[in-house]
GUTORGU-848063 format. One record per residue: z, y, x of N, C-alpha, C, O in turn. Coordinates in nm, 2 decimals. Each point is the difference from the previous one (the first is absolute). Layout:
BEGIN
   n_pz   n_py   n_px  ca_pz  ca_py  ca_px   c_pz   c_py   c_px   o_pz   o_py   o_px
      Z      Y      X      Z      Y      X      Z      Y      X      Z      Y      X
...
// end
This chain:
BEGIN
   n_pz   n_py   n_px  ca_pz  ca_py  ca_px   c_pz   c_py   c_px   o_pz   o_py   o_px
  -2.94  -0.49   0.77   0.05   0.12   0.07   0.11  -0.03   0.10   0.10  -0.07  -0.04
  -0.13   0.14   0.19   0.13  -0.05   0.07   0.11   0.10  -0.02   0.01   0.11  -0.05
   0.08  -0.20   0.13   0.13   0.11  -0.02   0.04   0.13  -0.01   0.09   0.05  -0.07
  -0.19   0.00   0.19  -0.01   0.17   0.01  -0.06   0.06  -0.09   0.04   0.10  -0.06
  -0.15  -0.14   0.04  -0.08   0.01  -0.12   0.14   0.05  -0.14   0.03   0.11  -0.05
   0.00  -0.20   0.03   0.08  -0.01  -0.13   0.11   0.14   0.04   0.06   0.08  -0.07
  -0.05  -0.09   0.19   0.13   0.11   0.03  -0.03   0.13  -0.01   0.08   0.09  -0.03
  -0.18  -0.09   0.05  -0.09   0.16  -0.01   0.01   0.05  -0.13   0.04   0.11  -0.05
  -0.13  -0.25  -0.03   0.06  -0.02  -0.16   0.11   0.06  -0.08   0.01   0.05  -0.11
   0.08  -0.07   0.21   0.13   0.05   0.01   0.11   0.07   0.06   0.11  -0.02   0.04
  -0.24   0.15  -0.04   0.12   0.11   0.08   0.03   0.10  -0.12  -0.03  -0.01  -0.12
   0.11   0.12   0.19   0.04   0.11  -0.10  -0.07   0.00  -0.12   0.03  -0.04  -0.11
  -0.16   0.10   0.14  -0.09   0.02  -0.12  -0.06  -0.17  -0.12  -0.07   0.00  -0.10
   0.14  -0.10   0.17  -0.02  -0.08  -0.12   0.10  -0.03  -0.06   0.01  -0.03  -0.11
   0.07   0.05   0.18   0.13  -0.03  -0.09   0.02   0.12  -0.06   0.12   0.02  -0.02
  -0.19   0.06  -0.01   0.02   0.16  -0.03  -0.08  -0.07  -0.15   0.05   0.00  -0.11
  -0.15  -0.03   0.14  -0.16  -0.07  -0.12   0.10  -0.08  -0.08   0.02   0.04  -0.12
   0.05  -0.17   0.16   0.07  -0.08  -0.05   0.17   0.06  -0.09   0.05  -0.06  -0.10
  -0.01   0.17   0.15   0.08   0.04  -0.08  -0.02   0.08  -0.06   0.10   0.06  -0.04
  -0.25   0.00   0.00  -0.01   0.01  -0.15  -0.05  -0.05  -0.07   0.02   0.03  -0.12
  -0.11  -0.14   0.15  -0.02  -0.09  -0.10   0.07  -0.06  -0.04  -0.02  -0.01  -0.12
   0.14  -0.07   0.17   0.11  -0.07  -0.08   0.06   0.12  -0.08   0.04  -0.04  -0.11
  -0.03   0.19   0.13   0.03   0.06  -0.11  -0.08   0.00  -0.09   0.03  -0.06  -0.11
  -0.17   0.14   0.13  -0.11  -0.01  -0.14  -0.11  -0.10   0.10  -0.04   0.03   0.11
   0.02  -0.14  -0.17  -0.10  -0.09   0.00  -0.14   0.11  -0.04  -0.09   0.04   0.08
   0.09  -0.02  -0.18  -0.13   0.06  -0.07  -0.04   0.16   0.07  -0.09   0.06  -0.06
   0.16   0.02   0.19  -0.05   0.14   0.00  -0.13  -0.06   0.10  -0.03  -0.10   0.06
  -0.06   0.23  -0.09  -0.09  -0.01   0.04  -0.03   0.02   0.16   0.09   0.04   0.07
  -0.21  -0.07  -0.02   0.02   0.02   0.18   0.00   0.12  -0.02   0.11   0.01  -0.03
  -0.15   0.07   0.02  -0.03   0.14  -0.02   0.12   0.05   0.00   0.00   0.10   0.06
   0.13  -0.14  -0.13   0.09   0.07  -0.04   0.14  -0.04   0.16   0.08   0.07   0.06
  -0.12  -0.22  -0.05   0.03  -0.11   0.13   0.01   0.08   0.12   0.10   0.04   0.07
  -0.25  -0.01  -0.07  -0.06   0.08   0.13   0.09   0.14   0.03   0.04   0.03   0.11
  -0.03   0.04  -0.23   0.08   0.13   0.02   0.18  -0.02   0.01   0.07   0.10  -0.01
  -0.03  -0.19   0.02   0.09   0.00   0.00   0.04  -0.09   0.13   0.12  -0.01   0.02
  -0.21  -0.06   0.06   0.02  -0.06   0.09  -0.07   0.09   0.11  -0.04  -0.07   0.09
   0.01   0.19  -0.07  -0.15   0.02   0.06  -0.07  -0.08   0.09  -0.01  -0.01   0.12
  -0.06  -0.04  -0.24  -0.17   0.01   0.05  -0.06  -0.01  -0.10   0.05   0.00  -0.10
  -0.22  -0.02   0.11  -0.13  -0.03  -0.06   0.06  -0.06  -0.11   0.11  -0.05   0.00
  -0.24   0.07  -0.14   0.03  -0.13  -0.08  -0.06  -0.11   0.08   0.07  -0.10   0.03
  -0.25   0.11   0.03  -0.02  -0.13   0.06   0.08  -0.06   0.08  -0.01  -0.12   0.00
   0.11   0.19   0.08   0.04  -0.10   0.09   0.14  -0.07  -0.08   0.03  -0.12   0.03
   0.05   0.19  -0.12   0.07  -0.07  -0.07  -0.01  -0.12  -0.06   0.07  -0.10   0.02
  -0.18   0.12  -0.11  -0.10  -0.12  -0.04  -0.05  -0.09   0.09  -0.01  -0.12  -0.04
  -0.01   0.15   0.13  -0.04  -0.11   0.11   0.15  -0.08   0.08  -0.02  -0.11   0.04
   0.12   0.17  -0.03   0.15  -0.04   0.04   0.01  -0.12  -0.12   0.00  -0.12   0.02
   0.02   0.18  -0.12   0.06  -0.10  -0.14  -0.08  -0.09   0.02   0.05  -0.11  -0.02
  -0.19   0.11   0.04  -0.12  -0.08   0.01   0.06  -0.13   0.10  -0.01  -0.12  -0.04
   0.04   0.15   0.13   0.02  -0.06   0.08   0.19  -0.10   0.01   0.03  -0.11   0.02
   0.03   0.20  -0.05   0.16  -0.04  -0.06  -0.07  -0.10  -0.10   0.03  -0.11   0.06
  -0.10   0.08  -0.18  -0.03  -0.07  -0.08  -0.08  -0.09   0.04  -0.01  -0.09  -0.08
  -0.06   0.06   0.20  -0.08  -0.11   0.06   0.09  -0.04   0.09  -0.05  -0.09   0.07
   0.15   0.11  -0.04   0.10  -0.06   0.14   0.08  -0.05  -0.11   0.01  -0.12   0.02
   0.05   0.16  -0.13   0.10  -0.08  -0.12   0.10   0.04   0.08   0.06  -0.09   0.06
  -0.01   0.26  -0.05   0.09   0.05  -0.03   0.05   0.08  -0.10   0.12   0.01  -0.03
  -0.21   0.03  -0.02   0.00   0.05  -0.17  -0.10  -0.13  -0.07  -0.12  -0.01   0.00
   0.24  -0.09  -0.08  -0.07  -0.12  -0.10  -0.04  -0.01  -0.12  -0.07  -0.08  -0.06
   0.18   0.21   0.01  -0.11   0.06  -0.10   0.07   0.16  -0.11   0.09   0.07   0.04
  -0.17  -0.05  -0.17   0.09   0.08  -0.08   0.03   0.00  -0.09  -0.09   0.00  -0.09
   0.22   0.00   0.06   0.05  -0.09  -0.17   0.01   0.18  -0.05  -0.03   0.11   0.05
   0.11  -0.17  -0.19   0.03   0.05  -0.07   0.18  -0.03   0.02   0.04  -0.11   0.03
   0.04   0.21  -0.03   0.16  -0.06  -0.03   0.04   0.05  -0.14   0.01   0.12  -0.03
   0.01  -0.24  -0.05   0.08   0.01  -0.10   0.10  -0.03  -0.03   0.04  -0.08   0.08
   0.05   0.13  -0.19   0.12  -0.03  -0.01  -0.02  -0.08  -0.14  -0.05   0.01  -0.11
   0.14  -0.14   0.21  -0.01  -0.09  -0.14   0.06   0.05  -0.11  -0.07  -0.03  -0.09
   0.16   0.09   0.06   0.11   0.00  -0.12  -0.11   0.13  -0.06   0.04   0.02  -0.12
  -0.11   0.05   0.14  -0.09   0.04  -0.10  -0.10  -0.06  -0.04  -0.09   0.06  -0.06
   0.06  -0.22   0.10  -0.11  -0.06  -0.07   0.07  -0.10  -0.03  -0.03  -0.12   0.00
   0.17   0.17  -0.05   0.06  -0.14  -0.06   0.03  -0.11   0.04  -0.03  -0.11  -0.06
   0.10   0.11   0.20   0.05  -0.08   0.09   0.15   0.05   0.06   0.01   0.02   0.12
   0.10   0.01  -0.22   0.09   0.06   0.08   0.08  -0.08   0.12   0.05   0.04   0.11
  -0.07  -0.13  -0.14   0.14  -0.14   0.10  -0.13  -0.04   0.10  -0.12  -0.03   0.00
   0.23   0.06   0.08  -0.06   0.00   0.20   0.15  -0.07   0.03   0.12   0.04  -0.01
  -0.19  -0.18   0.07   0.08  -0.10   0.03  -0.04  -0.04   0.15  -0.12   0.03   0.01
   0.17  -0.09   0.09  -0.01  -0.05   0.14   0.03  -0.17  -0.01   0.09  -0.01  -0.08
  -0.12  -0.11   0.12   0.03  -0.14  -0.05  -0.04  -0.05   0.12  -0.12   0.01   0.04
   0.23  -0.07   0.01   0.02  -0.05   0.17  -0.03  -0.16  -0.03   0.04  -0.05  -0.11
  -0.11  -0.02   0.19   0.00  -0.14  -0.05  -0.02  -0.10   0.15  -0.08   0.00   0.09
   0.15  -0.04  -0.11   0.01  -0.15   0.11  -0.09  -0.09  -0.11   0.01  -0.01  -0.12
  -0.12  -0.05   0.23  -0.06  -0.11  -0.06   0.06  -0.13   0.08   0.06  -0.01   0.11
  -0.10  -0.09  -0.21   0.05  -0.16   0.04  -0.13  -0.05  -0.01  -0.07   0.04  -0.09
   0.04  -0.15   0.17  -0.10  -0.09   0.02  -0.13   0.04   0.05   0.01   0.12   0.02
  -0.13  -0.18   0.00  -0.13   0.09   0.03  -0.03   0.03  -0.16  -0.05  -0.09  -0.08
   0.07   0.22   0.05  -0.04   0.06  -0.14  -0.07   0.15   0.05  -0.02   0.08  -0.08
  -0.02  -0.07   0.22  -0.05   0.13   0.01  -0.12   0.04  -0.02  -0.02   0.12  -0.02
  -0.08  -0.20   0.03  -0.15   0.01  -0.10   0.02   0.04  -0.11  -0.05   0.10  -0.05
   0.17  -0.23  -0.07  -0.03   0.04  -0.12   0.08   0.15  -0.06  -0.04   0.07  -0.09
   0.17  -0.06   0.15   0.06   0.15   0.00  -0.12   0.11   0.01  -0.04   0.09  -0.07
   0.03  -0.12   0.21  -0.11   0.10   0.00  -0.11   0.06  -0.11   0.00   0.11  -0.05
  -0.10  -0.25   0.04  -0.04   0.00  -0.11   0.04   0.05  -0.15  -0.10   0.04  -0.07
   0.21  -0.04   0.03   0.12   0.06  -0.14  -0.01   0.13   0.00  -0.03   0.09  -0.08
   0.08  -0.07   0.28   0.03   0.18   0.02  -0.11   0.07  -0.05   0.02   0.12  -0.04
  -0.15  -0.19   0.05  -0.11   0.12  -0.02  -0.07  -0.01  -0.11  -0.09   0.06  -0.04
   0.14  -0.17  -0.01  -0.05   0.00  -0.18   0.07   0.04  -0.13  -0.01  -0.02  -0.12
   0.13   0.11   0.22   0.14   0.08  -0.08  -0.05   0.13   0.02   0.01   0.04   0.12
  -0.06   0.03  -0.21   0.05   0.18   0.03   0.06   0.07  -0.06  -0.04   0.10  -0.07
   0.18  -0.14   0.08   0.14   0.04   0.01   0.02   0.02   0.13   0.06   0.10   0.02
  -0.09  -0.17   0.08   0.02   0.00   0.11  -0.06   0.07   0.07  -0.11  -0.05   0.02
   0.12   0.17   0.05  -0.03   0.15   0.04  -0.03  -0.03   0.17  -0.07   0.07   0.07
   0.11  -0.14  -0.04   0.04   0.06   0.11   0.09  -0.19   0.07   0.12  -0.01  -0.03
  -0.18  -0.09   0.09   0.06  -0.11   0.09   0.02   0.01   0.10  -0.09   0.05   0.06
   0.22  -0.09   0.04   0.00  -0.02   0.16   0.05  -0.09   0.06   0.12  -0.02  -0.04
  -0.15  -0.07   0.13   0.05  -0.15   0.05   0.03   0.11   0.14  -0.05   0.09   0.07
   0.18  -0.16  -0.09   0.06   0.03   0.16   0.08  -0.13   0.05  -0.02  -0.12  -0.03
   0.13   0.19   0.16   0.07  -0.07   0.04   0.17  -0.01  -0.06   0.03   0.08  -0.09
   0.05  -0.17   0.13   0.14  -0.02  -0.05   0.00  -0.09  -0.13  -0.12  -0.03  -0.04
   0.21  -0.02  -0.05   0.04  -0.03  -0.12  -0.10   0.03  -0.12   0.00  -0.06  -0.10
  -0.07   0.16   0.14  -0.03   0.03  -0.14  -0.15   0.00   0.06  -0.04   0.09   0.07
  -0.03  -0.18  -0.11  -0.13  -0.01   0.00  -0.16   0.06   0.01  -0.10   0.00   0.08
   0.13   0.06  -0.21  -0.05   0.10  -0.06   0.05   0.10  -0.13   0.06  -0.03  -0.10
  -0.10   0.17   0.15   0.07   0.13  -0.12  -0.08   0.07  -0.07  -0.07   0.09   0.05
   0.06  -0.12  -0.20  -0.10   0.04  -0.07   0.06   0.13  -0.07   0.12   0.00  -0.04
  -0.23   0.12   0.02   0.04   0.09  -0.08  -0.06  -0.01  -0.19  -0.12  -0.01  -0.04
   0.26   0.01  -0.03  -0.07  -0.02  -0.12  -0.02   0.10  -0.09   0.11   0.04  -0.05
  -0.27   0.03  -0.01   0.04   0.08  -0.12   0.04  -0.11  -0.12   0.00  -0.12   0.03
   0.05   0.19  -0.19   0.02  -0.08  -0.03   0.00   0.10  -0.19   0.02   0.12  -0.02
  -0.06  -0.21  -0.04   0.07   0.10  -0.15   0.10   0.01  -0.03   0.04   0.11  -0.02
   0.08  -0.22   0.00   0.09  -0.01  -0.03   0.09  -0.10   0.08  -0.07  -0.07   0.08
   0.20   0.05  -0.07   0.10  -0.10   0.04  -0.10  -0.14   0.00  -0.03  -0.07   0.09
   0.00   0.07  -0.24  -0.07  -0.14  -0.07  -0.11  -0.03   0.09   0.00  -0.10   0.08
  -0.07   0.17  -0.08  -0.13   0.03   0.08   0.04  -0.08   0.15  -0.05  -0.11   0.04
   0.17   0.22   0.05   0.04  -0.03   0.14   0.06  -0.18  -0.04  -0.05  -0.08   0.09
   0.10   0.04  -0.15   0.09  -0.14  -0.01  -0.17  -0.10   0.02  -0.04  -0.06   0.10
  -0.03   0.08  -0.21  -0.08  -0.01   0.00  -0.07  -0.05   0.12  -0.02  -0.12   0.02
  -0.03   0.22   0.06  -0.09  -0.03   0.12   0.10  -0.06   0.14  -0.05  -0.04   0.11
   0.19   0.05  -0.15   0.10  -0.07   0.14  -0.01  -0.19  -0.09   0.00  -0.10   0.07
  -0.01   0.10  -0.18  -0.01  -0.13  -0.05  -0.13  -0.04   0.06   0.03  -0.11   0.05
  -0.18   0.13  -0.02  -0.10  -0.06   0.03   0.04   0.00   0.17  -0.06  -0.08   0.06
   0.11   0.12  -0.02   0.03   0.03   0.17   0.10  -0.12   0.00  -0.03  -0.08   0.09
   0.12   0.04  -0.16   0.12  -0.08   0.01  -0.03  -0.16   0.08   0.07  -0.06   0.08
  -0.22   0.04  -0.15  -0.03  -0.18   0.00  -0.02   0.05   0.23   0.03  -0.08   0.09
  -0.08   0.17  -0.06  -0.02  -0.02   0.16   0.14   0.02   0.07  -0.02   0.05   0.11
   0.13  -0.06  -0.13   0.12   0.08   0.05   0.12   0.09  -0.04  -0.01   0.06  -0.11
   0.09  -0.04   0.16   0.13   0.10  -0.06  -0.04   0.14   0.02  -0.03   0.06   0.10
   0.04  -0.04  -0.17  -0.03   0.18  -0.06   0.18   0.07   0.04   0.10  -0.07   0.01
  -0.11   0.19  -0.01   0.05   0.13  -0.01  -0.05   0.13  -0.02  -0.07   0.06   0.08
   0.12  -0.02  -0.21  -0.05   0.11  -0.06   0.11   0.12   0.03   0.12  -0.01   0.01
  -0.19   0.13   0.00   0.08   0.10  -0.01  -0.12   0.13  -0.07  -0.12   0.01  -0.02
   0.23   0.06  -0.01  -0.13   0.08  -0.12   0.07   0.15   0.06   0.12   0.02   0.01
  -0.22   0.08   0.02  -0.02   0.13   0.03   0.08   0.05  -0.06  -0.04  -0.01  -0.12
   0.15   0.08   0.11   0.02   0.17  -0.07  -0.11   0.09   0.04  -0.08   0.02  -0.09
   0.07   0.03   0.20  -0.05   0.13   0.08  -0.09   0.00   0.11   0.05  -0.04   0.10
  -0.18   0.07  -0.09  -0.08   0.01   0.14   0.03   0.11   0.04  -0.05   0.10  -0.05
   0.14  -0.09   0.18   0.00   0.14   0.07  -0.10   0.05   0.06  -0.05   0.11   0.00
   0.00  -0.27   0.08  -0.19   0.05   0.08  -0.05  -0.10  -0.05   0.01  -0.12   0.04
  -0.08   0.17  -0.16  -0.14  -0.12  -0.06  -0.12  -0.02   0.13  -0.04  -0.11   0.02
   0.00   0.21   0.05  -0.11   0.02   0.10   0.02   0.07   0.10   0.00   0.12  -0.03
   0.03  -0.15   0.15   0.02   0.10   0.13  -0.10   0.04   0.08  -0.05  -0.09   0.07
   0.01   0.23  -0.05  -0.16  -0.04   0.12   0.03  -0.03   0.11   0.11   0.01   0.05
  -0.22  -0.06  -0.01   0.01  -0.05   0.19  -0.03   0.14   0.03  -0.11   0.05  -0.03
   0.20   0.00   0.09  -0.02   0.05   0.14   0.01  -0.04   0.14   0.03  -0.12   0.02
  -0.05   0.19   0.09  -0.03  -0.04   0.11   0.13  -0.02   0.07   0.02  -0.07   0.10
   0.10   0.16  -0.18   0.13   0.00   0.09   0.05  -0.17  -0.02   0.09  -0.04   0.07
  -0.14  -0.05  -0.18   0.06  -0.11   0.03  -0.04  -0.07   0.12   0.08  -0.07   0.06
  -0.23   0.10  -0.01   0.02  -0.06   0.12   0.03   0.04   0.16  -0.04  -0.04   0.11
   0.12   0.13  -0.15   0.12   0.09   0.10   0.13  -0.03  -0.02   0.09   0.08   0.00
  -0.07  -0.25  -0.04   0.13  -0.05  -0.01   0.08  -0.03   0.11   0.12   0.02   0.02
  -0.21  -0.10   0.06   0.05  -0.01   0.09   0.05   0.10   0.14   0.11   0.00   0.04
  -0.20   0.08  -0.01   0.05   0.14   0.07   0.12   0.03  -0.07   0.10  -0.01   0.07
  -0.08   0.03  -0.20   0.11   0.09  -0.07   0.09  -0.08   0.02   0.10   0.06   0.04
  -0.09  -0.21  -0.05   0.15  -0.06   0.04   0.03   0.01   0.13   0.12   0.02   0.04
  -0.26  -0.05   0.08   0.07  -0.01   0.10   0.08   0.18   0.04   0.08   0.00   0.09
  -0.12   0.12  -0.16   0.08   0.12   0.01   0.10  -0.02  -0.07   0.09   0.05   0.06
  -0.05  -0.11  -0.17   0.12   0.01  -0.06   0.18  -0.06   0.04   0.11   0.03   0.02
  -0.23  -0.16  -0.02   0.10  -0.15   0.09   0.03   0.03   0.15   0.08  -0.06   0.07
  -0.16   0.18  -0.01   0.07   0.00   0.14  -0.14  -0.05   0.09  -0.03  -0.12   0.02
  -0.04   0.24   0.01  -0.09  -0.01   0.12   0.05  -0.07   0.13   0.11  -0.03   0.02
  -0.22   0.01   0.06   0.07  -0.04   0.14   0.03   0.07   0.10   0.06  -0.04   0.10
  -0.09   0.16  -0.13   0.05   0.12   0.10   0.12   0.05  -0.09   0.04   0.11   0.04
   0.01  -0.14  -0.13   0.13   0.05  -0.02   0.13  -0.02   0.10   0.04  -0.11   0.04
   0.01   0.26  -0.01   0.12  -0.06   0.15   0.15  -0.08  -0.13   0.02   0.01  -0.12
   0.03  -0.08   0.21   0.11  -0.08  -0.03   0.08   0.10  -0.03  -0.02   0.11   0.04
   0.12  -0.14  -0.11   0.11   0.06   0.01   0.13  -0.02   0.11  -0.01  -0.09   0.09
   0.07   0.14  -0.10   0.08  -0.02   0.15   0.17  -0.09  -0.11   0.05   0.02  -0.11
  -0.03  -0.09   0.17   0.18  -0.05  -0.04   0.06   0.10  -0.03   0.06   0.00  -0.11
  -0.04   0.13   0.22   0.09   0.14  -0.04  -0.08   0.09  -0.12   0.04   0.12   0.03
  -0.10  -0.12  -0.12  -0.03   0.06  -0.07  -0.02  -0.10  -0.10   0.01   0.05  -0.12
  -0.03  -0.17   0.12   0.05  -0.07  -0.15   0.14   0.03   0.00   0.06   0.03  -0.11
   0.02  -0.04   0.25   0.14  -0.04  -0.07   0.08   0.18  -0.09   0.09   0.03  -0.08
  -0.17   0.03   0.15   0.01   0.14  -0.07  -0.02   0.04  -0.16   0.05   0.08  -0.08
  -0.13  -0.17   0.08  -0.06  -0.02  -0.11   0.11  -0.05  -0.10   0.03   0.06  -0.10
   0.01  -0.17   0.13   0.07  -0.09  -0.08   0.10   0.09   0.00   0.03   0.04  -0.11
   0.03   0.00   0.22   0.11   0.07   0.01   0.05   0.13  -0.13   0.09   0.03  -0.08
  -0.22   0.03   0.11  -0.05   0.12  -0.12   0.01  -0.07  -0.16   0.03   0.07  -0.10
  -0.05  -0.20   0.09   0.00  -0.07  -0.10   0.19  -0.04  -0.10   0.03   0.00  -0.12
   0.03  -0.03   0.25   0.10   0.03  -0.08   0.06  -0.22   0.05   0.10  -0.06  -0.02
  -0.28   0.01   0.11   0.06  -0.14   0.00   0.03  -0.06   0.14   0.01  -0.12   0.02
   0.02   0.24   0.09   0.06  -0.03   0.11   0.09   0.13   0.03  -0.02   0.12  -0.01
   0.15  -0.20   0.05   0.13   0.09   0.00  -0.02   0.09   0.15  -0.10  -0.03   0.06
   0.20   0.14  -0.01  -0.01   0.04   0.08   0.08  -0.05   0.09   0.12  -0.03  -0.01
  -0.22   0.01   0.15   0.11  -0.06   0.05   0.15   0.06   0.06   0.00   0.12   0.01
   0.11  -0.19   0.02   0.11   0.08   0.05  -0.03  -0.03   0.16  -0.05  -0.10   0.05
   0.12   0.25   0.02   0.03  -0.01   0.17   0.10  -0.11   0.00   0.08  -0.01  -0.09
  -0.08  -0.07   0.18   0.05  -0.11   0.02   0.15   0.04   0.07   0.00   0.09   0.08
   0.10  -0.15  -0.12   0.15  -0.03   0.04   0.01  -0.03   0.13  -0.03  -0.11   0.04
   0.10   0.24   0.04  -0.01   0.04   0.13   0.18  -0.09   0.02   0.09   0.03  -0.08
  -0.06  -0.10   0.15   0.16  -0.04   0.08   0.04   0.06   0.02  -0.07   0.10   0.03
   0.19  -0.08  -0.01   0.11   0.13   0.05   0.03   0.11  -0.09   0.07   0.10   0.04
  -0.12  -0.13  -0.16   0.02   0.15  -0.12   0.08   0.00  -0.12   0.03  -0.11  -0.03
   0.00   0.17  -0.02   0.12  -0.02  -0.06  -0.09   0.04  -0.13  -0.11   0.06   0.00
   0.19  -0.09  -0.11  -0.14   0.03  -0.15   0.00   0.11  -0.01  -0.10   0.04  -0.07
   0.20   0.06   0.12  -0.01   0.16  -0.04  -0.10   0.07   0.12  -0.07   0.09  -0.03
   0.06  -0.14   0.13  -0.06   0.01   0.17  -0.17  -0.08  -0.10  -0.09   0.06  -0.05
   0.10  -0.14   0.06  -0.19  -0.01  -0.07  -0.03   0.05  -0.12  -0.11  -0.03  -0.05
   0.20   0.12  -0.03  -0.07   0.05  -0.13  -0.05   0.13   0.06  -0.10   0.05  -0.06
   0.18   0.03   0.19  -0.03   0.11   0.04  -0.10  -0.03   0.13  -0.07   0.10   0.02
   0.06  -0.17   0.03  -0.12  -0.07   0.16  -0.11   0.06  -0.10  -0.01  -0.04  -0.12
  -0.05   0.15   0.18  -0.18  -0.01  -0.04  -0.07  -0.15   0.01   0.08  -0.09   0.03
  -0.19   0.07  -0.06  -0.08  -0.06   0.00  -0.04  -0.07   0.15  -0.07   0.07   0.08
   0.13  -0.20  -0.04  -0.09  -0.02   0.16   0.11   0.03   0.09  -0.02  -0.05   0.11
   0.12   0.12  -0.12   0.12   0.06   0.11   0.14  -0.10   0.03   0.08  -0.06  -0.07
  -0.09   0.07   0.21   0.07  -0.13   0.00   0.17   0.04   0.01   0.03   0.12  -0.01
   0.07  -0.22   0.03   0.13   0.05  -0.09   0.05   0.05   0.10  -0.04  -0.05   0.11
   0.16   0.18  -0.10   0.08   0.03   0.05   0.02  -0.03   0.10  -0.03   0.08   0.09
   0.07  -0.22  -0.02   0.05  -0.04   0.12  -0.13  -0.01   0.08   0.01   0.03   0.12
  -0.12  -0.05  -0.16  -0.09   0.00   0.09  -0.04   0.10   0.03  -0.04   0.02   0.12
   0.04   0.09  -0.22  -0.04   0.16   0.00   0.06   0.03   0.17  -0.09   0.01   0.09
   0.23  -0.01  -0.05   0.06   0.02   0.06   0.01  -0.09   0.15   0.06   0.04   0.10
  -0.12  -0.13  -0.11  -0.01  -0.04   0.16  -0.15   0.02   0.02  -0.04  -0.03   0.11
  -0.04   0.08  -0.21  -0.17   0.02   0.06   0.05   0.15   0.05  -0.05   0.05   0.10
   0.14   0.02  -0.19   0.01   0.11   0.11   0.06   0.01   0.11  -0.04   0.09   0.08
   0.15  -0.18  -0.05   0.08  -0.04   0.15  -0.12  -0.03   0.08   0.00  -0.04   0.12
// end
């Protein structure tokens, strides 16, 4: 499928299809359809098609481990040493404790999520991980977001920063209105009328502002 193809895939109305199935996986088209308007066939033929392109890959079940007797939810960061990434690999997927693996970039190699029964249990499965590399464990209190849906506004990230960070038609600010600014702030002083010659300290506390001293007053009027 080419590009456009897939984008059409992906207008209003599929991402409309797509955020309710990440809510209920199991409603029916029928029920899909009315809530998205349209047809059941053509609903059915949308998902039909989302499922042959491998944008919807598939539909689980979500359970929570600690009601099937899995309370300890652990994360275990691991730097490997030497070429051990076949047989690691190999360990990761013949462990299911291990929920959930990710090889990235930086220090830490790969980040495994662990269910687990007990402490014993968790020590346990960081002891078989140990022979490929240095482990770091940290163990969950709290999932604030166990699962977040995709919506479409994530890929309105970039628009949204270049509005936040400062468009390119934003006008500048001018020097005389930052320094107002600051001014209003409390972290630029006011300035003083500058100390006129010829005035005596009682003669410049009473000079308005800008007026020049006595003797001159008098020969601009000569």
């Amino acid at each position: 499928m080419s590009q456009s193809e897939r984008e059409k895939l992906l207008d209003s109305l599929g991402w409309k299809l797509l955020h309710e199935l990440q809510i209920d996986a199991r409603i029916s088209f029928a029920k899909l359809g009315r809530r998205v308007g349209l047809s059941t066939p053509a609903v059915a033929e949308r998902v039909r098609r989302m499922e042959d392109e491998g944008i919807i890959r598939a539909y689980r079940a979500d359970i929570d481990p600690a009601r099937v007797g899995l309370p300890i939810t652990a994360f275990i960061r691991m730097s490997i040493v030497g070429n051990v990434l076949a047989k690691l690999t190999e360990c990761v997927h013949a462990m299911p404790e291990i929920v959930e693996c990710n090889r990235g970039t930086g220090e830490d190699s790969f980040i495994l999520k662990v269910s687990a029964v007990s402490i014993e249990h968790l020590k346990d499965v960081i002891d078989r991980l140990t022979p490929f590399g240095t482990t770091s464990t940290s163990l969950v209190l709290e999932s604030l977001i166990e699962r977040n849906l995709l919506t479409p506004g994530v890929l309105e990230w970039e628009a949204s920063r270049k509005q936040d960070w400062g468009a390119p038609n934003r006008p500048a600010r001018s020097i005389r209105s930052s320094s107002q600014k600051f001014e209003g702030y409390g972290l630029l002083r006011q300035r003083k009328p500058p100390v006129q010659a010829g005035m005596t300290g009682k003669e410049r506390r009473q000079s308005p502002k800008g007026s020049p001293p006595p003797g001159i007053q008098e020969r601009r009027k000569a």
